[in-house]
N, C-alpha and C positions, 0 to 999 in steps of 0.2 A: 381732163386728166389731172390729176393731184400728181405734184411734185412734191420734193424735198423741203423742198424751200415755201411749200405752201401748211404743212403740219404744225399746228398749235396747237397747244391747250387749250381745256373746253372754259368758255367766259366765265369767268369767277371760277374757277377752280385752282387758281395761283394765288397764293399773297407775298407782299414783300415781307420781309420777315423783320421782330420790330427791334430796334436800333435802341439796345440798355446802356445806360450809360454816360450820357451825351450832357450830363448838367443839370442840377438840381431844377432848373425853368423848366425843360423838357419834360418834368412830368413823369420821369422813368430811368433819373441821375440817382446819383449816392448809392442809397442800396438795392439800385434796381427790379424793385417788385419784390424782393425779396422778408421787407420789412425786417427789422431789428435782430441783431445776429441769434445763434446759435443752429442747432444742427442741422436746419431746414437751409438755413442761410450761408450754409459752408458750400465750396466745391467739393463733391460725390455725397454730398451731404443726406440725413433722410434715415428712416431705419429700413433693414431688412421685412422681405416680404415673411408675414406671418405672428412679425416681435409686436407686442403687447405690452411697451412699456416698462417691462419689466414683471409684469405678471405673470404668473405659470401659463402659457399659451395653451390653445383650444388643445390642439395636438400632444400635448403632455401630458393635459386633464382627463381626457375621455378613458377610458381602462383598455388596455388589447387586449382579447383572447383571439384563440384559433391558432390553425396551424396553414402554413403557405409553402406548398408543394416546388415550387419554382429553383429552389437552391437542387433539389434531387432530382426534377423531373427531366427523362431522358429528351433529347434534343434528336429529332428524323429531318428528313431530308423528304418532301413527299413529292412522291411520282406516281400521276394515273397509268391506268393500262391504257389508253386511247394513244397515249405520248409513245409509250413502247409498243404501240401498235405501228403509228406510222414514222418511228424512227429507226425498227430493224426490223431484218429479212427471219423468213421461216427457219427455224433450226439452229437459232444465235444464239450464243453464252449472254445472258446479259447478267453484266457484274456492274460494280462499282466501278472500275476501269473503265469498260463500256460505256457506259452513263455516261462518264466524265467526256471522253474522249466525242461521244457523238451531241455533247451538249447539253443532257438531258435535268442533268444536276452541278452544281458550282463550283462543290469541293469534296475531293475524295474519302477527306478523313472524315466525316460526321457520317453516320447509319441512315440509310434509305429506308423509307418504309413505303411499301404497294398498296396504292388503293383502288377500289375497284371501281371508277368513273371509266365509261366506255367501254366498250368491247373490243374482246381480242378474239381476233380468226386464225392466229399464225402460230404453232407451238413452239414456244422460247423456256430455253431452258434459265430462270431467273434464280439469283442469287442476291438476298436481300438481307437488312437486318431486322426487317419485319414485314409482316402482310396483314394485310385486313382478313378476313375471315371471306367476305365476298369474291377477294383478290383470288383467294385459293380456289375457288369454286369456279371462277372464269377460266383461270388459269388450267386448273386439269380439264375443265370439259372444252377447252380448245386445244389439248392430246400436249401439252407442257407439264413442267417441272418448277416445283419452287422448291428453296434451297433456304434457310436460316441461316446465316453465318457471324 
């Protein structure tokens, strides 16, 4: 049986860690591996990830085009029908309330949107602020209602 007191580190996997510093004899005194000052040899020393010395960096050279949807693009909350399958009873409002209260989703104010993984047997009358096109078709051919809000 392995104790507390028996768990090491695996052989060679540790080093002491090396001592800068200690006297020009030591081999690793004065300027400590650092060689001759400037900005390598300062503390936090070094440039930023990317700088090029002073040169126009890659990233400001190359040209951008295009367009990047991310600033406009609406933000859903997505929830299968399998989830609202087995999280409520035949004949249930399911709202954004709902959701929230039975778990289904994190936060009330962002838009749900229904998609259509899984099957529904149970007709729920659903109030969303989007559905898949498959969502719709599950949804009334299992005798339910969606609602866009």
């Amino acid at each position: 049986m392995i104790t507390l007191q028996d768990l090491h580190p695996a052989k060679g996997s540790t080093h002491k860690a090396k001592r800068l510093g200690q006297g020009i004899g030591s081999g690793s005194g004065k300027t400590s591996g650092k060689g001759n000052k400037g900005d390598k040899a300062r503390t936090g020393g070094g440039v930023r990830p990317g700088f090029e010395g002073g040169q126009m960096p890659l990233t400001r050279r190359t040209p951008k085009r295009g367009f990047n949807n991310a600033r406009f693009a609406k933000m859903f909350q997505l929830v299968n029908l399998k989830t609202l399958e087995s999280k409520f009873d035949a004949g249930a409002e399911v709202d954004a309330e709902a959701m929230f209260n039975a778990r289904v989703i994190r936060k009330k104010d962002i838009p749900v949107k229904i998609l259509a993984d899984g099957e529904l047997s149970k007709a729920l009358k659903i109030k969303a602020g989007a559905f898949s096109a498959g969502a719709v078709k599950k949804i009334e051919a299992a005798g339910g209602t969606h609602e866009v809000v």
